[in-house]
Each structure stands twice: as structure tokens, then as C-alpha cells.
C-alpha positions as semicolon CSV with decimal commas, in nm:
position;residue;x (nm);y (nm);z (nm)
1;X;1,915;1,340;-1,252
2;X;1,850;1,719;-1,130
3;X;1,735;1,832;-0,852
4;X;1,414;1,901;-0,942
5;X;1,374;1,518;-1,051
6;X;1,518;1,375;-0,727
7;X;1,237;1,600;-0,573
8;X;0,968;1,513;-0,771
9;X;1,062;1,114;-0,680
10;X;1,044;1,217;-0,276
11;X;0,762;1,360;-0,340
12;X;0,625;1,072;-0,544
13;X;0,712;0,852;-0,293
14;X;0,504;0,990;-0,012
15;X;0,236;1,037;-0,187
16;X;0,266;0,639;-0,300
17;X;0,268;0,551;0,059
18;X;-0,034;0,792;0,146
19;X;-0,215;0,587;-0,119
20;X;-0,109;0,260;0,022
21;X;-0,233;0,340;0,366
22;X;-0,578;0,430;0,267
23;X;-0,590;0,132;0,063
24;X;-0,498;-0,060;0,408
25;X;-0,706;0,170;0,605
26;X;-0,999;0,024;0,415
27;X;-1,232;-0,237;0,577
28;X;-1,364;-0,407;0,235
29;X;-1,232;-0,805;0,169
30;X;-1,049;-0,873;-0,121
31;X;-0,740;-0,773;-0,271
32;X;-0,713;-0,391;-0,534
33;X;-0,782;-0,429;-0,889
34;X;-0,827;-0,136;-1,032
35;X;-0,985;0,216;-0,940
36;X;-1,147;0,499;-1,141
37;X;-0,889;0,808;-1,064
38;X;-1,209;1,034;-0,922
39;X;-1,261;0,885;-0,583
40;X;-1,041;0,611;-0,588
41;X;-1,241;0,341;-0,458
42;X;-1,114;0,006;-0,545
43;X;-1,278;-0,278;-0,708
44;X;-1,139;-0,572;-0,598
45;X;-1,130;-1,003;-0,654
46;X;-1,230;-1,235;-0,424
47;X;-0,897;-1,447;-0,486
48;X;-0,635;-1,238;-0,644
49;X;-0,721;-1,313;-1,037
50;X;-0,363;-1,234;-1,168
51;X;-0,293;-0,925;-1,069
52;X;-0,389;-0,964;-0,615
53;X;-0,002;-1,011;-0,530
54;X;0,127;-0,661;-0,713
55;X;-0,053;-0,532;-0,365
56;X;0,124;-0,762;-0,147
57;X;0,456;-0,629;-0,317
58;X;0,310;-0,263;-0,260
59;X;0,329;-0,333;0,085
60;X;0,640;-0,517;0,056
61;X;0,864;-0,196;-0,117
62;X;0,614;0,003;0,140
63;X;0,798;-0,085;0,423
64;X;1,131;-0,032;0,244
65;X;1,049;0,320;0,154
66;X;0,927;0,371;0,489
67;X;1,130;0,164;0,710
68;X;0,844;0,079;0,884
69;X;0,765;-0,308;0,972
70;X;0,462;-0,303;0,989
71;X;0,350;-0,313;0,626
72;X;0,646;-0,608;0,615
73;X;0,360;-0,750;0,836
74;X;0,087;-0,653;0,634
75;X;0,311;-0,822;0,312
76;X;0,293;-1,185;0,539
77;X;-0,056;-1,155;0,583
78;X;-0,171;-1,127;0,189
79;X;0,108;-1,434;0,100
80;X;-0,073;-1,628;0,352
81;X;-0,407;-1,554;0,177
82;X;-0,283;-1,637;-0,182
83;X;-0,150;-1,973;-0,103
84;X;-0,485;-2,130;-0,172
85;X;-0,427;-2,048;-0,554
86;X;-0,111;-2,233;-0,538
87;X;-0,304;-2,518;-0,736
88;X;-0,517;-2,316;-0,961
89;X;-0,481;-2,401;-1,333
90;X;-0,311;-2,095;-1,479
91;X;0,001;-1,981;-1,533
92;X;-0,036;-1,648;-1,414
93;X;0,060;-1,775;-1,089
94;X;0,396;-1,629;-1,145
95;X;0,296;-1,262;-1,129
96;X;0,071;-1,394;-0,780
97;X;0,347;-1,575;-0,597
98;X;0,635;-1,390;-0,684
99;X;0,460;-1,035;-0,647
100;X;0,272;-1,160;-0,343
101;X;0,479;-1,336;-0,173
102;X;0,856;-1,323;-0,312
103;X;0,894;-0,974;-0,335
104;X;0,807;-1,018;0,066
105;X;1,051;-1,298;0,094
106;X;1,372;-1,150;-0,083
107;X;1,312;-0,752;0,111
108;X;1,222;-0,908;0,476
109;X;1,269;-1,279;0,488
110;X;1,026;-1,450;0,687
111;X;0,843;-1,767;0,710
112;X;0,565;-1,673;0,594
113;X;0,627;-1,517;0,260
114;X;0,909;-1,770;0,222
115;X;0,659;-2,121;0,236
116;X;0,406;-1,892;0,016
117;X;0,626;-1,843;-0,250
118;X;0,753;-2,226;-0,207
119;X;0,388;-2,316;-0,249
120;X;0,334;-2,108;-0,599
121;X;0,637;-2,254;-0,712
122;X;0,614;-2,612;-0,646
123;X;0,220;-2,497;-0,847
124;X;0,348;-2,353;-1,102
125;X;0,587;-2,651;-1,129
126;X;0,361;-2,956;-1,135
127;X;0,172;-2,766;-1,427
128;X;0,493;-2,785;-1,649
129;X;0,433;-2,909;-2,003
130;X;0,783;-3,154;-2,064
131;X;0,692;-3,229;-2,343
132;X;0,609;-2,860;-2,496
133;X;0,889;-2,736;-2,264
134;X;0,664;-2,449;-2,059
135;X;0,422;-2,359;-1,836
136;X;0,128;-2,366;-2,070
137;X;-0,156;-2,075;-2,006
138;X;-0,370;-2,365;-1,802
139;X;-0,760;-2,405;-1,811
140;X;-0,823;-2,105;-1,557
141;X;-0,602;-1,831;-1,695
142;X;-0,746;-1,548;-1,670
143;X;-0,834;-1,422;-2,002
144;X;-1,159;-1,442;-2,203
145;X;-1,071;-1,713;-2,416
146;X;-0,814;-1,918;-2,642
147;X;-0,626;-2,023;-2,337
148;X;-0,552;-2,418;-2,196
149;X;-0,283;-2,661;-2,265
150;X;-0,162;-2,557;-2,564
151;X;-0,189;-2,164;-2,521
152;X;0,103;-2,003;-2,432
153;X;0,139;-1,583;-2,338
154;X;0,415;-1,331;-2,292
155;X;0,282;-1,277;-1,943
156;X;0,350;-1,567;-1,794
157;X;0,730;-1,489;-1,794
158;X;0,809;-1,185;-1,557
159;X;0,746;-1,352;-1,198
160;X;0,701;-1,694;-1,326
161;X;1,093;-1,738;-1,391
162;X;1,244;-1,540;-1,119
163;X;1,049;-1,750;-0,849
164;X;1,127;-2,088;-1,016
165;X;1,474;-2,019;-1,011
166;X;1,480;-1,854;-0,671
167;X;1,301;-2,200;-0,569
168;X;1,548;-2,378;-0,715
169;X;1,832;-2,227;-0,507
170;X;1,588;-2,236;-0,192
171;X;1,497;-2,587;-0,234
172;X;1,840;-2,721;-0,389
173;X;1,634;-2,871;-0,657
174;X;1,792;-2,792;-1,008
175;X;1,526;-2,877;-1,200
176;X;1,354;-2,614;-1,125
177;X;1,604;-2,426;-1,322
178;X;1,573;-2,587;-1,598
179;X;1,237;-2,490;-1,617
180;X;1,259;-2,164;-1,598
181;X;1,553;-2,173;-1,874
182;X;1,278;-2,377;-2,108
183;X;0,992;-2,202;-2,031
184;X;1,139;-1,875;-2,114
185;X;1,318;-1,984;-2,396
186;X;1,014;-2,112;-2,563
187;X;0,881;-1,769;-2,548
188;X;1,150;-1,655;-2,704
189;X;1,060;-1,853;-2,983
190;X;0,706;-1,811;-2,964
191;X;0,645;-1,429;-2,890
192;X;0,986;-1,195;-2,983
193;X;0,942;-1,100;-3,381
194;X;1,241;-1,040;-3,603
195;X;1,238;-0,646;-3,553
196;X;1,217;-0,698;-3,139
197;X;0,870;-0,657;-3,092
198;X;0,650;-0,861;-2,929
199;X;0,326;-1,085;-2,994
200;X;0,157;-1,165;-2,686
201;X;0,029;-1,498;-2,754
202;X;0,091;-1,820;-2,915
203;X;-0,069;-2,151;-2,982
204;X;0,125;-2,405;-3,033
205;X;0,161;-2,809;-3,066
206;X;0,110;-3,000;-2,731
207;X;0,322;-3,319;-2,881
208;X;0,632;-3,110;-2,940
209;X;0,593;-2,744;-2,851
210;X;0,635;-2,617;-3,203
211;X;0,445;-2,295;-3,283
212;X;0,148;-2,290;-3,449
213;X;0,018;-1,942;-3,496
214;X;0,055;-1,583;-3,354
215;X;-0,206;-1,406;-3,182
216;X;-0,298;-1,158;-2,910
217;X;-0,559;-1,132;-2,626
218;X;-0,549;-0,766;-2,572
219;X;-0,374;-0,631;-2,822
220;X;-0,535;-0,403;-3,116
221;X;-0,440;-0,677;-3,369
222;X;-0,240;-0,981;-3,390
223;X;0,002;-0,774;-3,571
224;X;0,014;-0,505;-3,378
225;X;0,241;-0,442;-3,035
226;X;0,018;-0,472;-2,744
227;X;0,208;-0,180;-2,509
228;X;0,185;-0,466;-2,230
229;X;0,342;-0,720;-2,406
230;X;0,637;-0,548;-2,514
231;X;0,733;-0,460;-2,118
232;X;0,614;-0,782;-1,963
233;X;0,877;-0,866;-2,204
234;X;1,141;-0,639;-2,134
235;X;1,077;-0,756;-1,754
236;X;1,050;-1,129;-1,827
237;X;1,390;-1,152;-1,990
238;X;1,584;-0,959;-1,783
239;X;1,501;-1,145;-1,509
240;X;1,564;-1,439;-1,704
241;X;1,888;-1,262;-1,763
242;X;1,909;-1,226;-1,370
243;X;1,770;-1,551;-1,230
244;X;1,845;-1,828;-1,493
245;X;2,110;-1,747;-1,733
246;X;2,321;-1,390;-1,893
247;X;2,206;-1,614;-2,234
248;X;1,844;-1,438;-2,231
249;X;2,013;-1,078;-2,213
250;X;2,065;-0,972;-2,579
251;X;1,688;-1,070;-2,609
252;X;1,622;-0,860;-2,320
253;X;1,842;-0,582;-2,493
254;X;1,664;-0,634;-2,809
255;X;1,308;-0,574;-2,678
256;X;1,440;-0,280;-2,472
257;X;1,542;-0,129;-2,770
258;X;1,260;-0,172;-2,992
259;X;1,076;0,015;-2,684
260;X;1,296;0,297;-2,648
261;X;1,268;0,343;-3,055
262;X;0,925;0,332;-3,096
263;X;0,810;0,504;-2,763
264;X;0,601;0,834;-2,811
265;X;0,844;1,172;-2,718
266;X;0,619;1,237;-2,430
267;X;0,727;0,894;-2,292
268;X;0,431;0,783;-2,212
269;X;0,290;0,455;-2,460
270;X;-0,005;0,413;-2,607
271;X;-0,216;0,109;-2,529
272;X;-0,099;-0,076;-2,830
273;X;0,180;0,087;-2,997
274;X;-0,043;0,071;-3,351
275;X;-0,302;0,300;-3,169
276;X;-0,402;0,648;-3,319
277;X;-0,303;0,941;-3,122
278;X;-0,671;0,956;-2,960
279;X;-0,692;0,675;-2,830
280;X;-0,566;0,559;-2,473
281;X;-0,257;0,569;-2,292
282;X;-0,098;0,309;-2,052
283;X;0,096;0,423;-1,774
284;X;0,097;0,060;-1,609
285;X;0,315;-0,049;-1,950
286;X;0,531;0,237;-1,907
287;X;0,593;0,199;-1,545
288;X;0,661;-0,199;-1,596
289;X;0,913;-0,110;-1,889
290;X;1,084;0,141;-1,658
291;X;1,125;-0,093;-1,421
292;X;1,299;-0,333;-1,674
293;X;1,532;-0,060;-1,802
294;X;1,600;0,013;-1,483
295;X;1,738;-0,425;-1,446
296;X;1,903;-0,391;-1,733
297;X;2,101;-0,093;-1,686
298;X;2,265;-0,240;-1,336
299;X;2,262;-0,578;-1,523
300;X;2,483;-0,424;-1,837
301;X;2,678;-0,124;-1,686
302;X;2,785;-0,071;-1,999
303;X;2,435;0,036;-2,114
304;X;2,400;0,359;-1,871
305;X;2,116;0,515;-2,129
306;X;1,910;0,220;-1,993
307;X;1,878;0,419;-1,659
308;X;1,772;0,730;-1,834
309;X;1,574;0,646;-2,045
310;X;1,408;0,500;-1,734
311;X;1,451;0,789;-1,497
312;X;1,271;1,011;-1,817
313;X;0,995;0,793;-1,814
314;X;0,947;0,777;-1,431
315;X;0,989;1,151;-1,409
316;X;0,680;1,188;-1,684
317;X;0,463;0,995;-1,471
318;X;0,510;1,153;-1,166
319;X;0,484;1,451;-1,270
320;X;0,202;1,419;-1,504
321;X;0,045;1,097;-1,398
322;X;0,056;1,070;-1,022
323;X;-0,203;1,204;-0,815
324;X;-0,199;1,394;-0,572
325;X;-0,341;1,123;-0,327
326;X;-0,052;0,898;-0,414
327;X;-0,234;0,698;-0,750
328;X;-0,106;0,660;-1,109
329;X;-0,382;0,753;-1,324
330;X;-0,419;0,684;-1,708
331;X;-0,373;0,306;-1,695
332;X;-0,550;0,083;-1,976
333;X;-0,642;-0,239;-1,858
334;X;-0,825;-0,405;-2,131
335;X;-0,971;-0,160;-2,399
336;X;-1,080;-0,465;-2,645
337;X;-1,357;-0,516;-2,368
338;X;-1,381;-0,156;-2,236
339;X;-1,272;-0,229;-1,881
340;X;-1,051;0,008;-1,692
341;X;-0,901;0,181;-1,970
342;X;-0,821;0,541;-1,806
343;X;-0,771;0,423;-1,402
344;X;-0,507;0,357;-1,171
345;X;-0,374;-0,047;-1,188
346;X;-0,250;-0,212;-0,885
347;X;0,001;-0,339;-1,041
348;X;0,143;0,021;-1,243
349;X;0,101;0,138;-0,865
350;X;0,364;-0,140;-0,795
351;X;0,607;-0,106;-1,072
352;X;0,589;0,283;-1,026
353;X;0,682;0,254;-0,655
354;X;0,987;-0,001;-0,725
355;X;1,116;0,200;-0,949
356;X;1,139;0,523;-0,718
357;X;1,254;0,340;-0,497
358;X;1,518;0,182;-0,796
359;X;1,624;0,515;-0,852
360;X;1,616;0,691;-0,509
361;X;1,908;0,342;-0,435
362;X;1,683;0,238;-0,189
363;X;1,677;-0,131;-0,380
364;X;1,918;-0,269;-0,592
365;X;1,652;-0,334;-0,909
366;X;1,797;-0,650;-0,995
367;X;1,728;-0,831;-0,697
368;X;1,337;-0,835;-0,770
């Protein structure tokens, strides 16, 4: 990288952590959602929804960048509050308890964060489908419809598989393993197309787990390649790659590819990559799929382009993305719906900030 680069990633750094400490400056309840880019005030949920623990992670890589404990402390207190969706019936509890709690646990060990992540993953856990062979979407996923026990999503692998398998090694209980191996295996089968893209969702037979049809929740079309899906991918299977077996790598590889192939030249995707050039960007997908690259590259050293390709990508949202109070602008949450579809995303704030931080060697990016 050039100077100007490792500048612009200082710089984008403090300015994260500005944004951070309003954020925990604020009095309001609840944990970030999402906020419109032109005054930045946060709507938040109640109880997390999926995406509550990508701020307990800010606060985690916050004191990392920093070096100050006390957002470590800050970190404990929003795995504490998330334990009470430990139970709830969706499998989106992997991007909660990880984010929120095992990010916390594997930066700063502490009790705390440690016996919250334990809790999501013994959840998670006693929802497993044996005889499907996953973690089925569950009754109170949070999505609009088509979801229950025999719904299954590509975002229910990033998080979900790294804190099983973490578990596993925590609790010496190797079944836990095993189903993290399964249930990312199955999405394998159910979500990666023959080309390397991705299809976010899948139906498929409770009695056996075979597939039954192809569809998205977000996405433009079922055909098309939801931006999203194709980097929760990328993530999901290199930390299957990481956490569970090397096996799930030349999926990883073959995702990351398809990505880097089809990715606009400004480096910034689309919301779905079948969208028209007018139509919305999403820096959260590009920020998540940096941070995959970014895996992959220390996970296969003999795939250096990985890094910069990610470093390219990072550098065009800083510079062109990041405000100057420290937000990433231009993230589309759910356009199908109209929701959030040019604001800042708590969780492209997270991914964004780990992989500064990534690049800047202030975390090794396969450890999360």
C-alpha cells in the first residue's frame, strides 16, 4: 500500500472511533441499527434483531484500535444484554453471539463475553435440525416471510460456525463441530451455484434436508446475486475454512472469485449485482467481502491478490464513503421494502473498522 493509503486508514480509523463514542455518548436504550448519513441519529431495536451484536464488536475492535479498556468494558456490558436471545427461534443468532459477544471474548477474554457467547452457542445448538443437518432459519428469523423449519439462508453461516466451533474447543464437546461442518456444508449445497455465485435462500425437505427450491429474501430476483449474499458468503466459508475444516476453502476461493470478477471498477457493489447502474450501492456488502478477502489472503498466502483486492476496496470507502464524523454512508439495507437503502449499517461500520484494523496489523483477520 502507499503512503497515501496507510494515511487515509489512520485517518479512517479515528474518525471510526469518533463515531463510536458519540454513539456511546448517547443516552437512548437499545442497541444501533441503522442511521440516515445527515445527522446520524440512530434508530435502534429493543433486543438486537440480527444485526445488535455488530455494535458490541464495534466496541470490541474499539478498544483494540485504541488501546483503551474501557470500551473492552463497554463490549461486556452489551454480551450481558444479548444473552436473553440466547433461546430465541432464529438462526441469526450467530451474527448476535459471535459479533456481540465472541468478538469480545477472543480480543479481551473475560467472563462475561466468554458465558455470553457459551449461551448463544449452546442456543443455536439445541435448534439444530439432525435430521436436515443445519440450523434451520427458525420461526422468529428476522425476515418478512418464508422462514421456519424448513427455510434455510446464506446468512446464517458467517458467526454461526465460527462460534460453534470455538464452543466446541471451549467446552471440549466435539459435537459441536460437527455441526458447524454440517450446517455449513449444507449451504454449500443449498446456496453456491455452478458459476460461484450465490442464492441467498433455500427451502428444503425437513425429513432429509434435500433441496427443494432456490429463492431470495432481499435479493432483486431469485436469479439474481443479492450483493449481501455473495459476501456473507465469502465470510461464512472462510471461517468455515478457519474454524471447522481447510475442506470449505476452495468454496471460499470460488465465491471470492466470482466477487472480484464481477465487482464494478469503482469497487464499490451494487445492491444486487443484476442492478442497473442507477440504482443503489452497498458499502456494508463491500466492507463484509473485504473483510473476507482479507481471511483468505492470510489463510492462503499463496493468494496475496486477496489482500489487494481488499486493501482497493477499503481504500474506496474511506475515501469516498466515510464521513467525516467517522460513518460509512451508502449502505442498502433492504431496498425490496425501501428501508435504509442509502445510510450507514452498524454492521458495514463493523466490518469497515476490522478491516483497518486487518490491514493497519493491528489483528490477525483470521482470528475473528
Amino acid at each position: 500500500m502507499s503512503g497515501e493509503q496507510l494515511r487515509r486508514i489512520d485517518d479512517g480509523v479515528r474518525q471510526m472511533l469518533s463515531r463510536v463514542n458519540a454513539t456511546a455518548a448517547e443516552a437512548e436504550t437499545g442497541f444501533p441499527h441503522y442511521a440516515e448519513t445527515a445527522g446520524g441519529r440512530w434508530t435502534r431495536t429493543p433486543d438486537g434483531f440480527w444485526t445488535g451484536g455488530f455494535w458490541g464488536g464495534l466496541l470490541a475492535l474499539s478498544a483494540l484500535g485504541s488501546g483503551d479498556r474501557s470500551y473492552a468494558g463497554l463490549a461486556e456490558d452489551v454480551a450481558r444484554r444479548l444473552v436473553p436471545r440466547a433461546r430465541s427461534d432464529t438462526a441469526f443468532r450467530g451474527f448476535l453471539f459471535f459479533y456481540g459477544a465472541g468478538v469480545a471474548q477472543l480480543t479481551a477474554p473475560s467472563d462475561a463475553a466468554r458465558d455470553a457467547a457459551l449461551a448463544g452457542a449452546r442456543g443455536l445448538a439445541a435448534s439444530f435440525h439432525h435430521a436436515a443437518g443445519l440450523i434451520p432459519l427458525g420461526t422468529q428469523a428476522e425476515e418478512a416471510g418464508a422462514v421456519g423449519r424448513g427455510a434455510a439462508n446464506i446468512d446464517a453461516v458467517p458467526g454461526t460456525v465460527a462460534l460453534l466451533a470455538w464452543a466446541a474447543g471451549e467446552l471440549g464437546e466435539p459435537a459441536l463441530l460437527d455441526m458447524a461442518r454440517r450446517h455449513a456444508q449444507r449451504h454449500v449445497e443449498y446456496c453456491v451455484r455452478s458459476d460461484g455465485s450465490i442464492c441467498q435462500s433455500a427451502a428444503f425437505d425437513e425429513r432429509d434436508g434435500s433441496l427443494l427450491r432456490r429463492y431470495t429474501h432481499k435479493g432483486r430476483s431469485d436469479d439474481s446475486t443479492w450483493a449481501r449474499a455473495q459476501a456473507w458468503a465469502m465470510l461464512g466459508f472462510a471461517q468455515a475454512g478457519r474454524w471447522v475444516s481447510p475442506d470449505f476453502l476452495p468454496t471460499a476461493v470460488t465465491v471470492a472469485d466470482w466477487w472480484i470478477e464481477n465487482l464494478p471498477a469503482d469497487r464499490v457493489a451494487l445492491w444486487d449485482f443484476d442492478a442497473g447502474r442507477d440504482e443503489p450501492r452497498d458499502t456494508s456488502a463491500t466492507a463484509i467481502a473485504a473483510a473476507a478477502l482479507l481471511k483468505l489472503a492470510a489463510l492462503l498466502p499463496d493468494r496475496p491478490h486477496y489482500r489487494e483486492h481488499a486493501a482497493a476496496m477499503v481504500d474506496m470507502l474511506v475515501a469516498g464513503h466515510l464521513t467525516p464524523s467517522g460513518a460509512l454512508s451508502g449502505g442498502c439495507f433492504d431496498p425490496t421494502r425501501g428501508v435504509a437503502t442509502d445510510s450507514e449499517l452498524v454492521w458495514g461500520d463493523y466490518f469497515l473498522l476490522e478491516s483497518l484494523l486487518a490491514l493497519r496489523g493491528r489483528i490477525e483477520p483470521a482470528s475473528l
